[in-house]
C-alpha positions in Angstrom: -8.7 82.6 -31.4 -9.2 82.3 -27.3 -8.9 85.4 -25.8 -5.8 86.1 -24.1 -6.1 86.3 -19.9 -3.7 89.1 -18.1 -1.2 87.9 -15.9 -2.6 90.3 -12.9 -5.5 88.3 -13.1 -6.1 87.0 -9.2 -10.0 87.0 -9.0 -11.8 84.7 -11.3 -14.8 85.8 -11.7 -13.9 88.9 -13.1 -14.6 87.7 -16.3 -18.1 87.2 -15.8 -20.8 89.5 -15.8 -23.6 89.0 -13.2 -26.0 88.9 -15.9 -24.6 86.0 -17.9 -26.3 82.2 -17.6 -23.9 79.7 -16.3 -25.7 76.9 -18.1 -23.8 75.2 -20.7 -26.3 73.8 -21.9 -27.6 77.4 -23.3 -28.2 78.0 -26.7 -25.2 80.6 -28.4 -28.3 82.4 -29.3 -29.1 83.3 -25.4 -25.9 84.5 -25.6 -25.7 86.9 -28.3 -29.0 88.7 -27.1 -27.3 89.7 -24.0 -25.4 93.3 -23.4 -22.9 93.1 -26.0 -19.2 94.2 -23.7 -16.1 93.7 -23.9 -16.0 91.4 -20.5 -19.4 89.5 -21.4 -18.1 88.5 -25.1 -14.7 87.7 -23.3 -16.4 85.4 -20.9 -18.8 84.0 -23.3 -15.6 82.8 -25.2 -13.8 81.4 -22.3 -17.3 79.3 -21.6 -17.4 78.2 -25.3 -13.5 77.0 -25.1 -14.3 75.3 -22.2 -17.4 73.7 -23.1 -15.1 72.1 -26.3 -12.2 71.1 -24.2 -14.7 69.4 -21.7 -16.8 67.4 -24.7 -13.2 65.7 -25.6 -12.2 65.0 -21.7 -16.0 63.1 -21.9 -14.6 60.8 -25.0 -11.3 59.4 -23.1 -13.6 59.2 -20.1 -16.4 57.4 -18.8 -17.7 60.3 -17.0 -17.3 64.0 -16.8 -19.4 66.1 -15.1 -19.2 70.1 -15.4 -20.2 72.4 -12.8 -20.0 76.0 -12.2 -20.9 78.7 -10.1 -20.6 82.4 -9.3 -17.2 82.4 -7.4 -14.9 79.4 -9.1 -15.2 77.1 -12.2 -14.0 73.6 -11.7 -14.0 69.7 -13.4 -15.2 67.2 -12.0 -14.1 63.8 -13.6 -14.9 60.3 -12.4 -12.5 57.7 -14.1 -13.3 53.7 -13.6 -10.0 51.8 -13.2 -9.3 49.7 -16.1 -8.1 47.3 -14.0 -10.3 45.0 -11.4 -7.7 43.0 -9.9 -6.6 43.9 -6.2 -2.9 42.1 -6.6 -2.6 43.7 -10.4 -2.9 47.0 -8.1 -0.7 46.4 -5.9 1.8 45.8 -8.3 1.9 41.8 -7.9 1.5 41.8 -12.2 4.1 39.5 -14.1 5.7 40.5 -17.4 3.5 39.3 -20.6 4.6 36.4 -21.6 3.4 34.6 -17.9 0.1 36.8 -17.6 -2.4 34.7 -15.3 -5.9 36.0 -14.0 -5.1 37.0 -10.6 -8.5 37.9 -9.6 -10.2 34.1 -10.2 -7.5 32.7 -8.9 -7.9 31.1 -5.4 -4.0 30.8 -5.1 -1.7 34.4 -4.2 1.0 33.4 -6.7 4.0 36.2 -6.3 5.7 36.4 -9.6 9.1 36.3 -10.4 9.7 40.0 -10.8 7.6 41.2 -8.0 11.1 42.5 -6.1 11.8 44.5 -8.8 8.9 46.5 -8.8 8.4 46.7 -5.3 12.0 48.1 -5.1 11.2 50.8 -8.1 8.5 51.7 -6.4 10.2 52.6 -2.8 12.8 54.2 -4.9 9.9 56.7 -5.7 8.9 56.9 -2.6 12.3 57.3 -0.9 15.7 56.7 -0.9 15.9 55.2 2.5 13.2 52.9 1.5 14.3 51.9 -1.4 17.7 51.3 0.4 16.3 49.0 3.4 14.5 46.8 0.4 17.7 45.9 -1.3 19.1 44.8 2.3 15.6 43.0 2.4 16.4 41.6 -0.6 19.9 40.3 -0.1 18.7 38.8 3.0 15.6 36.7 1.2 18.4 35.4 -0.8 20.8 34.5 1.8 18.0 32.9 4.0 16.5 30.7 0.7 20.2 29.5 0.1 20.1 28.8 3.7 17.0 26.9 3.5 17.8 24.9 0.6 21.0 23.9 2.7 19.3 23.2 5.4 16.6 21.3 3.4 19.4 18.7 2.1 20.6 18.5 5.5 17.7 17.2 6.4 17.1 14.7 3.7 20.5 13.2 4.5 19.5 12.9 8.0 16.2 11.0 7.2 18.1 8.8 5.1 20.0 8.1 7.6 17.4 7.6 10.1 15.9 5.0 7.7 18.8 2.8 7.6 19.6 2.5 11.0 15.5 2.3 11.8 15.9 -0.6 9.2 18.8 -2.0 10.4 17.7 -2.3 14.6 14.3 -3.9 13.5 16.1 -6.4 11.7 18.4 -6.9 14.7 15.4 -6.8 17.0 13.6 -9.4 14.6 16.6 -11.4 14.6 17.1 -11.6 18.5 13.1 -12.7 18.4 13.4 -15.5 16.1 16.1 -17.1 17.7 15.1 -16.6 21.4 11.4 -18.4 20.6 12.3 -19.9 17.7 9.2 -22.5 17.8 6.9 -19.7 17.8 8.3 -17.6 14.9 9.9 -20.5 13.1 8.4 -23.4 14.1 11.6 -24.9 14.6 12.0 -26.6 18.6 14.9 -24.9 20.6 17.2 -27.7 20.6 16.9 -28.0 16.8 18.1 -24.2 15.9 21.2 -25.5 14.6 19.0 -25.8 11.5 19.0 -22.4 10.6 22.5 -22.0 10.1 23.1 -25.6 8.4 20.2 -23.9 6.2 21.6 -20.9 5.4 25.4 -22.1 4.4 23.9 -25.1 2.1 21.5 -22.6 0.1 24.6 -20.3 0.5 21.8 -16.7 1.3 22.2 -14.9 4.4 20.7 -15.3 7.9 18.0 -12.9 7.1 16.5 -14.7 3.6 16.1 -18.1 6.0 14.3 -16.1 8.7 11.6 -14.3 6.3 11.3 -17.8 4.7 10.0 -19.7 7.5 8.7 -16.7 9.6 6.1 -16.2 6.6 5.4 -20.2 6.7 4.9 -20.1 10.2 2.8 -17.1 10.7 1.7 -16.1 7.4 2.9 -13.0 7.7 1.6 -10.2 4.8 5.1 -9.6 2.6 4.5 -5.8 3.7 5.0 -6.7 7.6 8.0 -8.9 6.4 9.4 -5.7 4.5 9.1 -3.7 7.8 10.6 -6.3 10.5 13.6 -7.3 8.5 14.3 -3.6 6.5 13.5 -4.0 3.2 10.4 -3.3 1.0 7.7 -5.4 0.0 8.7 -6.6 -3.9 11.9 -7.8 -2.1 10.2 -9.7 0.4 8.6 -11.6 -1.9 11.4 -11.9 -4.2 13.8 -13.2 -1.1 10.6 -15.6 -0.3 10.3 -16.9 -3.9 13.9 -17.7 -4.6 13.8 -19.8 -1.1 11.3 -21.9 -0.5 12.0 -24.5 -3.4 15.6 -24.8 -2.0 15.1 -24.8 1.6 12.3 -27.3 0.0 14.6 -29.7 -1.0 16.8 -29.2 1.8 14.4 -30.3 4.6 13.0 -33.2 2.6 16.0 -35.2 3.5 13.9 -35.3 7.1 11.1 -37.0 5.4 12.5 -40.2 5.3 10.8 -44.4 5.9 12.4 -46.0 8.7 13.3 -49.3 8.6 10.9 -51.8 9.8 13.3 -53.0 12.8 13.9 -49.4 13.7 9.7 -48.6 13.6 9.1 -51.5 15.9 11.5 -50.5 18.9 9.7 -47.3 19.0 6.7 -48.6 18.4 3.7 -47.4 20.8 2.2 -49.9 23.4 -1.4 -49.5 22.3 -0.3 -50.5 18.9 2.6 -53.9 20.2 -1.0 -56.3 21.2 -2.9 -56.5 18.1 -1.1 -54.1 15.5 2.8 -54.9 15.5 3.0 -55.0 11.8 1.5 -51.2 11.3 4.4 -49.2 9.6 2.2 -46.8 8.5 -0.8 -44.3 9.1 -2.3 -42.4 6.1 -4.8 -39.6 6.0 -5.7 -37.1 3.8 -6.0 -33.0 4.4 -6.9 -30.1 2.6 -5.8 -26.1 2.2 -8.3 -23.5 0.9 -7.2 -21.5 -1.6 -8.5 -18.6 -3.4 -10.9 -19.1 -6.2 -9.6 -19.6 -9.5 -11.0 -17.8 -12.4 -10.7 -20.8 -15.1 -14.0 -22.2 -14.7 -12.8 -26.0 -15.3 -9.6 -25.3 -12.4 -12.8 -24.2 -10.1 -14.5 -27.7 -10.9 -11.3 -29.8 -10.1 -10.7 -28.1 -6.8 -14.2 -27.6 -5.3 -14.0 -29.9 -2.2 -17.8 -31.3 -1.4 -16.5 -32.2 1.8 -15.2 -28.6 2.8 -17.3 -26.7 0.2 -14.5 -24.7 -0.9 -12.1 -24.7 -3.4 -9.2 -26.5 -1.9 -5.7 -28.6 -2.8 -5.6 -31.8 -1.1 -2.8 -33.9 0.3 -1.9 -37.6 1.1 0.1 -37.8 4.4 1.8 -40.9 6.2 3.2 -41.7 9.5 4.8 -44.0 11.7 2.6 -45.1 15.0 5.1 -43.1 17.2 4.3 -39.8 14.5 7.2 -39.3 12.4 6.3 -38.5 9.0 7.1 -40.5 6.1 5.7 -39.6 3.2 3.8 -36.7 2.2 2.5 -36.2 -1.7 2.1 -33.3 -3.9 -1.1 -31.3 -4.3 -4.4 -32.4 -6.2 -7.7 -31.0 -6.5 -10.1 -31.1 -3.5 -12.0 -33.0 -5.6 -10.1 -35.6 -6.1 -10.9 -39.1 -3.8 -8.5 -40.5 -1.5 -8.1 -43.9 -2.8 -7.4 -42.2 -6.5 -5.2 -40.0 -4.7 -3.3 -42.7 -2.9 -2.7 -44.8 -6.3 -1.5 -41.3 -8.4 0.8 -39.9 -5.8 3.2 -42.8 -5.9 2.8 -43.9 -2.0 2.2 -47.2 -3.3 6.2 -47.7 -4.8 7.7 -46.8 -1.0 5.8 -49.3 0.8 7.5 -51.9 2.1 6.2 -55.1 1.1 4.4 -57.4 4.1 3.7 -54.3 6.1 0.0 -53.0 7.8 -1.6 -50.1 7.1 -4.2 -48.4 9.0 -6.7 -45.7 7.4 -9.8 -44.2 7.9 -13.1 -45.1 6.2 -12.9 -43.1 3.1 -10.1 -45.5 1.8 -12.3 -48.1 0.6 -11.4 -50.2 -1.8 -7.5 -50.0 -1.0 -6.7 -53.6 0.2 -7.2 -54.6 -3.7 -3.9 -52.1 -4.5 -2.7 -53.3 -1.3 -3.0 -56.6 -2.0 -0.5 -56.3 -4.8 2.3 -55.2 -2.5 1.4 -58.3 -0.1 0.2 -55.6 2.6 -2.8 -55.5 4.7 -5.5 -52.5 5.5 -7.1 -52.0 8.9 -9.7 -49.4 8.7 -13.1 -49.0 10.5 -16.2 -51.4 9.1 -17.9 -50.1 6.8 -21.6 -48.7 7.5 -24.3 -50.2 5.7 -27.2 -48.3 4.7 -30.2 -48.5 7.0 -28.7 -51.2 8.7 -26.7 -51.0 12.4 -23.4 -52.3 13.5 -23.1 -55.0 15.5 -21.6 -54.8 19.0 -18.0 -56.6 17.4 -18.2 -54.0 14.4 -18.5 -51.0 17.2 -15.9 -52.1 19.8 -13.6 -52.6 15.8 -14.4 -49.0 15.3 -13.6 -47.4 18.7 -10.3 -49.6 19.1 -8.9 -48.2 15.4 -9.8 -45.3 15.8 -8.1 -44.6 19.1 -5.0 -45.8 17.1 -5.6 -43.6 14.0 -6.1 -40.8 16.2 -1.9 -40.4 16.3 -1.9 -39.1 12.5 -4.5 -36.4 13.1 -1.8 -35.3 16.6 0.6 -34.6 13.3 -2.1 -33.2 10.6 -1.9 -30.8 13.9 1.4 -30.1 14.3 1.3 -29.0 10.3 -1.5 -26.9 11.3 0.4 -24.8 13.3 2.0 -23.4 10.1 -0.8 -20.3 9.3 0.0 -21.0 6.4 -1.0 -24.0 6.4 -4.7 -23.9 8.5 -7.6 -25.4 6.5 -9.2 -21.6 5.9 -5.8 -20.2 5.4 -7.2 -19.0 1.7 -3.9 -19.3 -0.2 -3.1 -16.5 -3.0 -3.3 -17.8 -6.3 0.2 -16.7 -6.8 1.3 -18.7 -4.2 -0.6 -22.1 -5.0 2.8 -22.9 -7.1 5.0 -23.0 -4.3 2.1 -24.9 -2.0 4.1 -28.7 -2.3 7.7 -27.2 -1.0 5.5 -25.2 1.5 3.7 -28.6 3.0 7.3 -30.2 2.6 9.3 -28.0 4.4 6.5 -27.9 6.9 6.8 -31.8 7.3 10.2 -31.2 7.4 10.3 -29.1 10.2 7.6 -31.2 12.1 9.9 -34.1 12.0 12.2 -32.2 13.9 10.0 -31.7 17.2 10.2 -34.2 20.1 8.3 -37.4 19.6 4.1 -37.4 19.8 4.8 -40.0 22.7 6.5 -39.5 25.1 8.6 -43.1 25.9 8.3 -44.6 29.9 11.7 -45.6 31.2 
């Protein structure tokens, strides 16, 4: 039993004799040899009591020191927190089922719960604390409510901003087009009737003609076309898709053969002397495109001539530059009298007509012949040999003549989309023909390539 201390008890060290070791570490036997009285053995059994209750403080802590001394007794103990985390300590803890590690994580996460405990814990503290935190509280609420509001406010107004940025650069776009119409459409001034004849026969809108021959004209990305006229990119391209093959068909009605009589009253003055009977010009020309990945497509297209892989084209015109015929698409490696006899140029001449060519159709008068027409191209070169002063002054005067259907292999180069290093996508080489027609087409409806003296 611990000995029982009396209430009038004020100094402490009353029950400890002077001559009593304040080591705990002493044996009991140091103990007993000292004078036995009533206050030693009382103080030796308030040290032993004390020794026991500080060995099981030391077992629920991870340090305890013990010190005494003459005039107090007192316990020291040094507890590590259990927990490391600075926001666990501040009370920034969530409930168990949503525990995350705090103290590696880069990112001050507040949980859900945290206004709770901050509020219990200004409760503790004070009443009037506790009391200004639910105001806080209320007004958090009110202000995220207000935010949220605020926040669809917003999105309503950037919607809106959209559509009307949308709709004035498709107005803007619009006025461009039409007020220099040749340079966005390639359509003349005087000839913007077109457009709306265009858009009433393939029964779309204004806007799905302008994107259609704005992206002929300039080859303009389908992005840039999305942004001018409002709309996104996949529509762009849809709108351009759909289009072409009927704004195709409309503007091959312009491609049309005169009639001989009609050919000779506008027929050129260079051309009325010796060459009366041309109705016809031909040449060939030829559009890069992008490389296909079918090895045997990539050995029918490769041009020797432009060493690239390119689709080639037969085109004809009058000797005053309006265009007559123009064929479909072949392989750049194709030749032009092959591509002459396949592209069905041969079934709309006129019989008894002249036409005029350039070197590479040699061999032509025998398919001519059948047709009872005649070819006037340049003497050939021989090998090794040299032309004779008739041959030369043949070649200069033919040329100078020929050089009309290369003024129109021009005018269809003014299409981007139409250049010879243009590089056409591969998902585009489908629509190539009712690209080169409408192109023709359009060409057709500029003012003559000579101009006619009163």
């Amino acid at each position: 039993m611990a000995p029982t201390v009396p209430d009038d008890r004020n100094d402490p060290n009353e029950f400890f004799d002077e001559g009593i070791p304040l080591n705990d570490h002493e044996e009991p036997k140091d103990i007993e040899t000292c004078p036995a009285s009533p206050r030693s053995q009382m103080a030796a059994e308030a040290l032993c009591l004390l020794s026991e209750v500080t060995r099981s403080v030391s077992t629920q802590t991870s340090n305890v020191l013990f010190t005494t001394n003459f005039e107090d007794v007192s316990i020291q103990v040094n507890m590590k927190p259990t927990v490391r985390s600075k926001a666990i300590s501040c009370y920034m803890y969530q409930s168990k089922c949503q525990q995350i590690n705090v103290a590696c994580s880069p990112i001050k996460c507040i949980p859900e719960n945290s206004s709770v405990v901050c509020s219990s814990n200004n409760q503790e503290k004070g009443g009037s604390k506790g009391e200004n935190h639910d105001s806080d509280s209320d007004t958090f609420s009110d202000s995220d409510y207000s935010y949220e509001s605020e926040k669809s406010i917003s999105e309503e107004e950037e919607r809106y901003q959209s559509i009307h940025f949308k709709r004035q650069s498709f107005l803007l776009n619009k006025e461009l087009c039409l007020n220099d119409s040749k340079f966005f459409l390639g359509i003349p001034p005087h000839s913007k009737y077109i457009i709306k004849i265009l858009s009433e026969t393939i029964g779309s809108n204004l806007a799905d003609v302008l994107l259609t021959l704005k992206k002929i004209k300039l080859d303009s990305s389908f992005k840039e076309l999305g942004y001018t006229f409002g709309m996104s990119e996949s529509n762009a391209s849809r709108i351009f898709r759909r289009n072409i093959p009927i704004i195709s068909r409309c503007l091959s009605a312009l491609i049309m053969w005169p009639l001989p009589n009609k050919i000779k009253l506008h027929l050129p003055l260079p051309f009325i002397a010796r060459y009366s009977q041309v109705q016809s010009i031909i040449d060939c020309y030829e559009i890069e495109i992008e490389k296909p990945s079918n090895p045997m497509h990539q050995c029918l297209t490769w041009s020797n001539y432009k060493k690239a892989n390119t689709i080639k084209y037969l085109i004809s015109a009058t000797p005053d530059g309006l265009i007559n015929f123009i064929s479909s698409g072949y392989g750049g490696r194709i030749s032009d009298v092959e591509l002459t006899k396949d592209s069905g140029y041969l079934d709309v001449l006129p019989e008894g007509c002249t036409v005029m060519a350039d070197r590479g159709f040699k061999g032509l008068d025998t398919l001519l012949a059948s047709k009872k027409c005649k070819l006037v191209r340049p003497p050939s070169v021989k090998v090794g040999g040299k032309s004779n002063k008739v041959e030369v002054m043949l070649t200069k005067r033919i040329a100078s003549l020929r050089v009309h259907i290369e003024r129109v292999i021009g005018r269809i180069r003014e299409f981007k989309m139409l250049k010879p290093h243009s590089c056409i996508d591969h998902n585009l080489i489908m629509y190539l023909d009712d690209i080169n027609k409408t192109a023709a087409g359009l060409v057709n409806l500029q003012s003559p390539l000579i101009k006619q003296l009163n």
